[in-house]
Backbone as numpy.savetxt, mean C-alpha at the origin, in Angstrom:
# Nx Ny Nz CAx CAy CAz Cx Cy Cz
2.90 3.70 -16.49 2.87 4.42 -15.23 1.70 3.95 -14.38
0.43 3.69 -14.89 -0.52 3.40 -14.60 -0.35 2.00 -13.34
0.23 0.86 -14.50 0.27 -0.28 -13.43 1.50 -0.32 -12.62
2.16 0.53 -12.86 3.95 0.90 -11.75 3.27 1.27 -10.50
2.04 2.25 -10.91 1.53 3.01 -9.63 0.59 2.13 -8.71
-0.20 1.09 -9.30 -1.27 0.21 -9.08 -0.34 -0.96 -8.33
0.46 -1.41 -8.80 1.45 -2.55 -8.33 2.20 -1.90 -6.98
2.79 -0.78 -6.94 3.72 0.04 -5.60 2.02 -0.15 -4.47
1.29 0.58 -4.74 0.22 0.65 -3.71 -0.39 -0.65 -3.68
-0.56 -1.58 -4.25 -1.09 -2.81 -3.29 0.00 -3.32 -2.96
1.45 -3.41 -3.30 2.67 -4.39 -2.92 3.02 -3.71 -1.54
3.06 -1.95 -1.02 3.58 -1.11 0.33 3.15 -1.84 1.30
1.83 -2.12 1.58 1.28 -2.93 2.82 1.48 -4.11 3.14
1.78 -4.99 1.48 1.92 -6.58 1.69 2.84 -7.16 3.28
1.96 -7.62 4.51 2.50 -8.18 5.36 2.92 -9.35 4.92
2.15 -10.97 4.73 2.33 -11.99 4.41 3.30 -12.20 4.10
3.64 -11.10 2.56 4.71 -11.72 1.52 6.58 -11.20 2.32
6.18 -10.10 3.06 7.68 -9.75 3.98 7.35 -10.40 5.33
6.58 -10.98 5.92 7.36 -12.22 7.01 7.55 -13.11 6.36
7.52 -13.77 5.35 7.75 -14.90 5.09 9.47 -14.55 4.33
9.60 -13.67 3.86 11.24 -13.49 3.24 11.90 -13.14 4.35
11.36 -12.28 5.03 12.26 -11.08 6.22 12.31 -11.85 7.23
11.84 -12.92 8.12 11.69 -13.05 8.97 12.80 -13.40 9.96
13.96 -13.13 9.44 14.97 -14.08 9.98 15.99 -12.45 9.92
15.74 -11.33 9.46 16.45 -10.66 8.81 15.34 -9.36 9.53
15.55 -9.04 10.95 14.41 -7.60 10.90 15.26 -6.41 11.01
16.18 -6.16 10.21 17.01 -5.11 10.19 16.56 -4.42 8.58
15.80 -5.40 8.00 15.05 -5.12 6.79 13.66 -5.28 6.64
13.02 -5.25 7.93 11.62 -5.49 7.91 10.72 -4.10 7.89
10.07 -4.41 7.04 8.77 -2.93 6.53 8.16 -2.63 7.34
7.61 -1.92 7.09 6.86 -0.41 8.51 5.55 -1.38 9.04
5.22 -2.91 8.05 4.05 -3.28 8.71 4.38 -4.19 9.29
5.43 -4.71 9.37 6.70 -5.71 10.50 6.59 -5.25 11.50
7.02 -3.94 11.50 7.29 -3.15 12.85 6.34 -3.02 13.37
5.70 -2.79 13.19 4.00 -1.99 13.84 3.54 -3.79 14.16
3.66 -4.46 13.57 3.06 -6.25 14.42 3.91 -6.39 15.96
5.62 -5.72 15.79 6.00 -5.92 17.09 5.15 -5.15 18.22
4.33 -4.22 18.02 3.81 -3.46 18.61 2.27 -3.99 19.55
2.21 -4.99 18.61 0.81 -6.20 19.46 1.49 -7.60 19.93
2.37 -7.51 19.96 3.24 -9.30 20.58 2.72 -9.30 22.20
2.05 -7.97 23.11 1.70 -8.53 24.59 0.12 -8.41 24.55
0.00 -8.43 26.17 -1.73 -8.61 26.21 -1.86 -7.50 26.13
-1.15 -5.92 26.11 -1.76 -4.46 26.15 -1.58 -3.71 24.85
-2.53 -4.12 24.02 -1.68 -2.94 22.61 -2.01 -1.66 22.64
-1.18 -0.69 22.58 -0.96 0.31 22.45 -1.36 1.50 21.32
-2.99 1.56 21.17 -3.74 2.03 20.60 -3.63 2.89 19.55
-2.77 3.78 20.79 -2.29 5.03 20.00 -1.22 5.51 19.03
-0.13 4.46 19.59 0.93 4.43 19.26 1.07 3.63 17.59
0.06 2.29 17.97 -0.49 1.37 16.71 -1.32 2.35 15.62
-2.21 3.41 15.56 -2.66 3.91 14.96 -1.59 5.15 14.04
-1.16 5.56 15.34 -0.15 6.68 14.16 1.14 5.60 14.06
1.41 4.90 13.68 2.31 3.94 12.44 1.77 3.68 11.67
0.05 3.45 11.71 -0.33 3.29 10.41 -0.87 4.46 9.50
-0.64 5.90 10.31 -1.65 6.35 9.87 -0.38 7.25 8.74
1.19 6.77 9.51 2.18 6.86 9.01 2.96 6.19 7.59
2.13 4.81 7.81 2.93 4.01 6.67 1.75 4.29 5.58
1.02 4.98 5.91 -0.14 4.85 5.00 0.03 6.38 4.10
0.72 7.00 4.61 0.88 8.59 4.01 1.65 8.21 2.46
2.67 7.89 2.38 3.56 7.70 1.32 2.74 7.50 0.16
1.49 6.35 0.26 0.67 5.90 -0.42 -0.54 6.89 -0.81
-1.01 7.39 -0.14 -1.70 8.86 -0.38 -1.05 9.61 -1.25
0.41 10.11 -1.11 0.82 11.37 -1.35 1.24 10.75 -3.39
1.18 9.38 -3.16 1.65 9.02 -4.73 0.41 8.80 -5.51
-0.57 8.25 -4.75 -2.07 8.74 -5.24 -2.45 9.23 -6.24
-2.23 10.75 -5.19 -3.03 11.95 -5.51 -1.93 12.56 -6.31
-0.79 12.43 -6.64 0.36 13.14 -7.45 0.03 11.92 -8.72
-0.38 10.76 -9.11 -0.31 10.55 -10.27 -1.52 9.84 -10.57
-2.82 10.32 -9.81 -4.10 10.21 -10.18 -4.70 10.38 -11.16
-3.77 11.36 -12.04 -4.58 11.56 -13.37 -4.08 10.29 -14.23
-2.53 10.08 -14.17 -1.78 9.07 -14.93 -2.76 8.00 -14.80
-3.11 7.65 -13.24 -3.44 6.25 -13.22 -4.85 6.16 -14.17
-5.78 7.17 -14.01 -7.08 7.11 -14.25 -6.93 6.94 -15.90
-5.71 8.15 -16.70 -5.60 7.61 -18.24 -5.19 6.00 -18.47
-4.88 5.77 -17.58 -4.42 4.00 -18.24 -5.07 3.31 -18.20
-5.71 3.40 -17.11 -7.28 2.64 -16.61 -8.67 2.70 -18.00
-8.36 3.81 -18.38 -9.68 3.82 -18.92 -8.76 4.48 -20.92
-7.89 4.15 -20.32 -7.26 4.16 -22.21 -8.02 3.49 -23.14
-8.48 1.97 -22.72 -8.82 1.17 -24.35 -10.59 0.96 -23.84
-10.99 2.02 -23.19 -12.71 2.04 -23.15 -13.05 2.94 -24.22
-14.01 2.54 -25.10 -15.05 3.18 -26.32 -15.66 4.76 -25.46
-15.58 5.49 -26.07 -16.48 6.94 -25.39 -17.76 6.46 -25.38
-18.31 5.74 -27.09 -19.65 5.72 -26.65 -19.45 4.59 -27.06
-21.57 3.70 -26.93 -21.49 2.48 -27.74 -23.00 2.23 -28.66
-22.03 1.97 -29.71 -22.96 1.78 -31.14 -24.07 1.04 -30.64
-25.22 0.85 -31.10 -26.65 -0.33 -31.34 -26.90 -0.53 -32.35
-26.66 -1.94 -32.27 -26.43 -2.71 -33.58 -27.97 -3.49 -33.43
């Protein structure tokens, strides 16, 4: 669960890796596709650019904080409590 959850939250944002598959195809392009059409002139639209992200960024929060404990047991599963001196 640990790295399901670790892998979904750095892969949600990946721009790079969806223009380079999607690019030909934006009827399947991700919320950070969309939000780039949003700076293509000389006026970007501040406001509008901020709540899409402040939008695509929620999903990722809300899975967080719902399996924060999961992630933190996997993370720290094969660490020693204490350590011997030898």
């Amino acid at each position: 669960m640990a790295v399901a959850l670790h892998d979904f939250m750095i892969a949600w944002n990946e721009y790079l890796f969806a223009l380079v598959f999607l690019v030909d195809r934006p009827d399947r392009w991700t919320v950070s596709l969309g939000l780039s059409l949003l700076a293509d002139g000389v006026e970007v639209p501040k406001t509008v650019l901020m709540a899409g992200s402040v939008i695509s960024t929620l999903p990722i929060v809300v899975l967080f904080f719902a399996g924060e404990r999961l992630l933190t047991e996997g993370f720290t599963s094969g660490a020693e409590k204490g350590w011997a001196s030898g």
